[in-house]
C-alpha positions as CSV (number, residue, x, y, z in Angstrom):
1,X,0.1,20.7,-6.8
2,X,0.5,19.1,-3.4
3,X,2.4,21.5,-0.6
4,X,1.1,20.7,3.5
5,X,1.6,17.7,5.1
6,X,1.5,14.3,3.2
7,X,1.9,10.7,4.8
8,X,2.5,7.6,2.7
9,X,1.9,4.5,4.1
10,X,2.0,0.6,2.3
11,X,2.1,-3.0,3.1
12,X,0.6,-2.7,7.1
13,X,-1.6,-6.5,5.7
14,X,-4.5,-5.8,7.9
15,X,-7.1,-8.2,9.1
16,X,-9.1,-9.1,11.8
17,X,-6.6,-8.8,15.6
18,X,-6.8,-12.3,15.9
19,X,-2.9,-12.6,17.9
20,X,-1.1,-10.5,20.4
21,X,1.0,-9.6,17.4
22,X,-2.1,-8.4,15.2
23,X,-3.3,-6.9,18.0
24,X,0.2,-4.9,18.5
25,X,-0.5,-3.8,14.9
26,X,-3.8,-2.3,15.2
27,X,-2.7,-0.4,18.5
28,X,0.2,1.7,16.6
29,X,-1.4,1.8,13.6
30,X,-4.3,3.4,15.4
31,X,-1.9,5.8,16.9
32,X,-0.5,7.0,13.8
33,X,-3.5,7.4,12.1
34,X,-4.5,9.8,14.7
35,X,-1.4,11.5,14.3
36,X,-2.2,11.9,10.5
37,X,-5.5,12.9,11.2
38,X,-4.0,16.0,13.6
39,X,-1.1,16.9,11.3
40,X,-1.7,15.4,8.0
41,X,-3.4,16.9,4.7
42,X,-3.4,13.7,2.4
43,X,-2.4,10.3,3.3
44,X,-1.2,7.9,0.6
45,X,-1.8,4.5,0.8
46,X,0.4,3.0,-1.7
47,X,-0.8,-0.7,-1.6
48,X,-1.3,-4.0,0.8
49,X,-3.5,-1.8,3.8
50,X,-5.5,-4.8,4.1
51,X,-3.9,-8.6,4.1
52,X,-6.9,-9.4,1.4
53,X,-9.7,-7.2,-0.3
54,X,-12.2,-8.9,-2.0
55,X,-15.7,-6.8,-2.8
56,X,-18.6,-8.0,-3.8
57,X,-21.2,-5.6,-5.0
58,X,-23.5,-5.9,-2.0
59,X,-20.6,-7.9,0.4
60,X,-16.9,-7.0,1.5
61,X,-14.6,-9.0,3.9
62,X,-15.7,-9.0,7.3
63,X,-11.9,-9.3,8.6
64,X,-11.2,-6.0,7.0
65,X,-14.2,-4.0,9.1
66,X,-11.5,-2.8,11.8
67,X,-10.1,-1.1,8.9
68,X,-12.2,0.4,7.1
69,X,-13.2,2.1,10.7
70,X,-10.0,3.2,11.0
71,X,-10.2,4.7,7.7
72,X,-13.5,5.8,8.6
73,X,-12.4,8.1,11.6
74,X,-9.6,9.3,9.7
75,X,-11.8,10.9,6.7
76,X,-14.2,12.5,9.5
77,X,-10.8,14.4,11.0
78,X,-11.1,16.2,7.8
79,X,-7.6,14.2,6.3
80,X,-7.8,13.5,2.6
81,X,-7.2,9.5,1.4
82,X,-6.0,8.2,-1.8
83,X,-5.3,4.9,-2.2
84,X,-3.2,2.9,-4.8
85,X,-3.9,-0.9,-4.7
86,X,-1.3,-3.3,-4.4
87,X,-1.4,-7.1,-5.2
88,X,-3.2,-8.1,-2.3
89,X,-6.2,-5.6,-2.4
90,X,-6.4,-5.0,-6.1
91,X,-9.8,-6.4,-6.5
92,X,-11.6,-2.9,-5.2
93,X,-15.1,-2.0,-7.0
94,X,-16.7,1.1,-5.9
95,X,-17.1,0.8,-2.1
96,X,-14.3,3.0,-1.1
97,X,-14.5,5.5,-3.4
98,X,-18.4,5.8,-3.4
99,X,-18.9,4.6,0.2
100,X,-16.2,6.4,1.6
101,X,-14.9,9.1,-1.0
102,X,-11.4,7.9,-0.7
103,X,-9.9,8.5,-4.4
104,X,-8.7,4.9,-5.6
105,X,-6.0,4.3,-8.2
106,X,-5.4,1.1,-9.7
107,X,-2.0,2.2,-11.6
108,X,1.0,4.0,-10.2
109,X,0.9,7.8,-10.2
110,X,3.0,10.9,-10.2
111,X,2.2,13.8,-8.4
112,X,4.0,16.9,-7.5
113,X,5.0,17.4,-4.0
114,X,6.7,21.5,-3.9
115,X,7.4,21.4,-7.7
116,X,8.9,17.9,-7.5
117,X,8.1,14.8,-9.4
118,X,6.9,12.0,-7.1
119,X,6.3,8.6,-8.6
120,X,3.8,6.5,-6.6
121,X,4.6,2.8,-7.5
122,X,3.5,-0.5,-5.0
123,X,6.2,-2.2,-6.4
124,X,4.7,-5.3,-7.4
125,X,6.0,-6.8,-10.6
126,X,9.0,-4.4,-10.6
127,X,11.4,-6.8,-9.6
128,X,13.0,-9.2,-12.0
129,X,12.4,-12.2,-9.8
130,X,9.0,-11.3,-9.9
131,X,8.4,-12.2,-13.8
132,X,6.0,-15.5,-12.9
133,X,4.0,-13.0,-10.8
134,X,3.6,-10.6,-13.6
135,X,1.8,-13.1,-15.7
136,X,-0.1,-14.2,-12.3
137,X,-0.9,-10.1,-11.9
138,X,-2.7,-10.2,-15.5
139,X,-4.3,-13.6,-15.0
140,X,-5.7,-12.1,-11.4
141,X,-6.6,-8.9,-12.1
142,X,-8.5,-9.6,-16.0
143,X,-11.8,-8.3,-15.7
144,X,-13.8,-11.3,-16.9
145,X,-12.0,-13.8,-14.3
146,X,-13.0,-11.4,-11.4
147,X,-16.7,-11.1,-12.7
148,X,-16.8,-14.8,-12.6
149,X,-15.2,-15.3,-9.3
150,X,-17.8,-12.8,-7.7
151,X,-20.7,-15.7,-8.5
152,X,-19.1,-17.8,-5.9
153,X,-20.5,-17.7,-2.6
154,X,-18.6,-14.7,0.0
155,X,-18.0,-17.9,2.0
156,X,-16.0,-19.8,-0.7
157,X,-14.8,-17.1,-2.4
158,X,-13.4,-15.1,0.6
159,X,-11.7,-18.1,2.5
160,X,-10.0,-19.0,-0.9
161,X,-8.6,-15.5,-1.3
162,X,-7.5,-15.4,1.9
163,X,-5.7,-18.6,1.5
164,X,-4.0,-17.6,-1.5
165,X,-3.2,-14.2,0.1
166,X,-1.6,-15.9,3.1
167,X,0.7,-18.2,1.0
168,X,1.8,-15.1,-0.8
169,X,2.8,-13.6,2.5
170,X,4.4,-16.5,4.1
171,X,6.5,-17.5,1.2
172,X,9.2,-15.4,2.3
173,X,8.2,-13.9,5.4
174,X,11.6,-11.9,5.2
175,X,11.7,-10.7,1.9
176,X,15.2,-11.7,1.2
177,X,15.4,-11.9,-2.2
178,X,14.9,-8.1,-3.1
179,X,17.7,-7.4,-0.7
180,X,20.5,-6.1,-3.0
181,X,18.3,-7.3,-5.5
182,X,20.0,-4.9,-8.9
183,X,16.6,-5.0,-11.1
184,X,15.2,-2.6,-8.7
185,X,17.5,0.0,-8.3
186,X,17.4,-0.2,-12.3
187,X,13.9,0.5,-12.3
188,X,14.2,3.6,-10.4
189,X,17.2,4.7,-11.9
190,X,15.1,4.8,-15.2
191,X,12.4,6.7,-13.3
192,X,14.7,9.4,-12.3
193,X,16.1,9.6,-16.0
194,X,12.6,9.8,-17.0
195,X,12.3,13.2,-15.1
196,X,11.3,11.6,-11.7
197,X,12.8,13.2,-8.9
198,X,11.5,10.7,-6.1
199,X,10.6,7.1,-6.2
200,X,7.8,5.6,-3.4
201,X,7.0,2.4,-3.4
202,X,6.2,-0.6,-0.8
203,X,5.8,-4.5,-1.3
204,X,9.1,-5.4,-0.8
205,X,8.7,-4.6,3.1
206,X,12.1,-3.4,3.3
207,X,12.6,-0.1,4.5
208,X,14.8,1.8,2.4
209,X,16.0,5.4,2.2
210,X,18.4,6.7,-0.5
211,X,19.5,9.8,-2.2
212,X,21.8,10.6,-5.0
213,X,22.5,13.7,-7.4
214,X,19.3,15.3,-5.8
215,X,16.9,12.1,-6.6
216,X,15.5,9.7,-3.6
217,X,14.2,6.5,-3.8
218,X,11.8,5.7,-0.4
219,X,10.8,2.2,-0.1
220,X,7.8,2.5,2.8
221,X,8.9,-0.7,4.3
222,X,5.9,-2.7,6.3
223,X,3.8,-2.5,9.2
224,X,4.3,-6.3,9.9
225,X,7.4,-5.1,11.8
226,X,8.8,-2.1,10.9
227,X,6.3,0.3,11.4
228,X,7.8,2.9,9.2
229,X,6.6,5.5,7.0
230,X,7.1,8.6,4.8
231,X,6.0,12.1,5.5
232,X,7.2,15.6,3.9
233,X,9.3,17.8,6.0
234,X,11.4,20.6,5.7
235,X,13.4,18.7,4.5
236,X,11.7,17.0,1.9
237,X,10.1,13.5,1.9
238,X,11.6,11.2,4.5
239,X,11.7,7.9,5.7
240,X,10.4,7.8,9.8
241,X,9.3,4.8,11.8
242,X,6.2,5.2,14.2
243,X,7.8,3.8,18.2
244,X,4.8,4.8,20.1
């Protein structure tokens, strides 16, 4: 049972503030991370915090530091984190939730927010245009192949990640093919038949905010230029965007 204040955040791709525009990113996202850490009980990340995670067992990405800092500062405010990978930071091991004690999921997940049903979902591989990346998702993510890519050097394997990760991003910077894009709203429509009463999810960097016969779908949108979010309220959960 989850009643207080809940954030959910996805899809802010964080790395190292390289450009005035990363740089932009890090300044708001610092300022609404110590916003959660003043109001907020739990803050869901549901997916795509950082722009790659990679972990080694003794070695994680040194682009990713500022993160895990920010992380860092909000755990010592007393702020609970859970964290549902997406497809660019999927390849955790233990450093978060051993390092850090932030709870990890590496499937969606339902809670219950004030004896509602709440269905946690990045959103990768939900869409039907996204049927070559489902058979990419298994091919990535099967335990053997990430075993084997951990004997290449941090050096290699890191810069090739990030690569990859990159040419995911930039291959439609917009996201215009999930706009209007019917598979999805099928998906959730199936969830709320299912006994879901709201949908969360990210990846698709669109924000998105709809309601009907009681039921909400929330997509979380992105932090590469939206800046939005989700947060329960009197009113439920709602969709907000962070303009400080």
């Amino acid at each position: 049972m989850m009643d207080g204040k809940l954030f959910f955040l996805s899809d802010v791709h964080l790395g190292a503030p390289r450009t005035e525009a990363d740089r932009e990113v890090h300044r708001k996202l610092r300022g609404f991370l110590d916003h959660v850490g003043r109001t907020g009980q739990v803050l869901y990340i549901v997916g795509d915090f950082f722009d790659l995670w990679f972990e080694y067992r003794k070695v994680v990405p040194k682009q990713c530091l500022w993160g895990v800092h920010y992380l860092m500062q909000l755990l010592e405010s007393g702020t609970e984190i859970q964290y549902l990978v997406g497809n660019h930071d999927c390849w955790m091991g233990d450093f978060f939730e051993h390092e850090l004690g932030v709870r990890v999921w590496r499937n969606p997940i339902t809670i219950e927010v004030n004896r509602k049903k709440v269905l946690l979902h990045h959103g990768d591989g939900v869409s039907d245009r996204d049927r070559t990346y489902r058979l990419l998702r298994r091919i990535l993510r099967f335990p053997p192949h990430v075993y084997l890519y951990r004997w290449l050097h941090p050096d290699i394997g890191v810069r090739m990640a990030s690569a990859s990760s990159r040419l995911s991003r930039d291959q439609d910077r917009e996201h215009l093919k999930y706009v209007h894009d019917p598979s999805i709203r099928r998906f959730v429509r199936r969830q709320f038949d299912a006994g879901i009463d709201t949908v969360i999810m990210g990846h698709h960097h669109l924000p998105v905010e709809e309601e009907s016969e009681g039921k909400k779908y929330i997509n979380l949108g992105d932090w590469l230029s939206h800046f939005t979010y989700a947060e329960t309220s009197e009113k439920g959960i709602v969709l907000n965007t962070w303009r400080s």
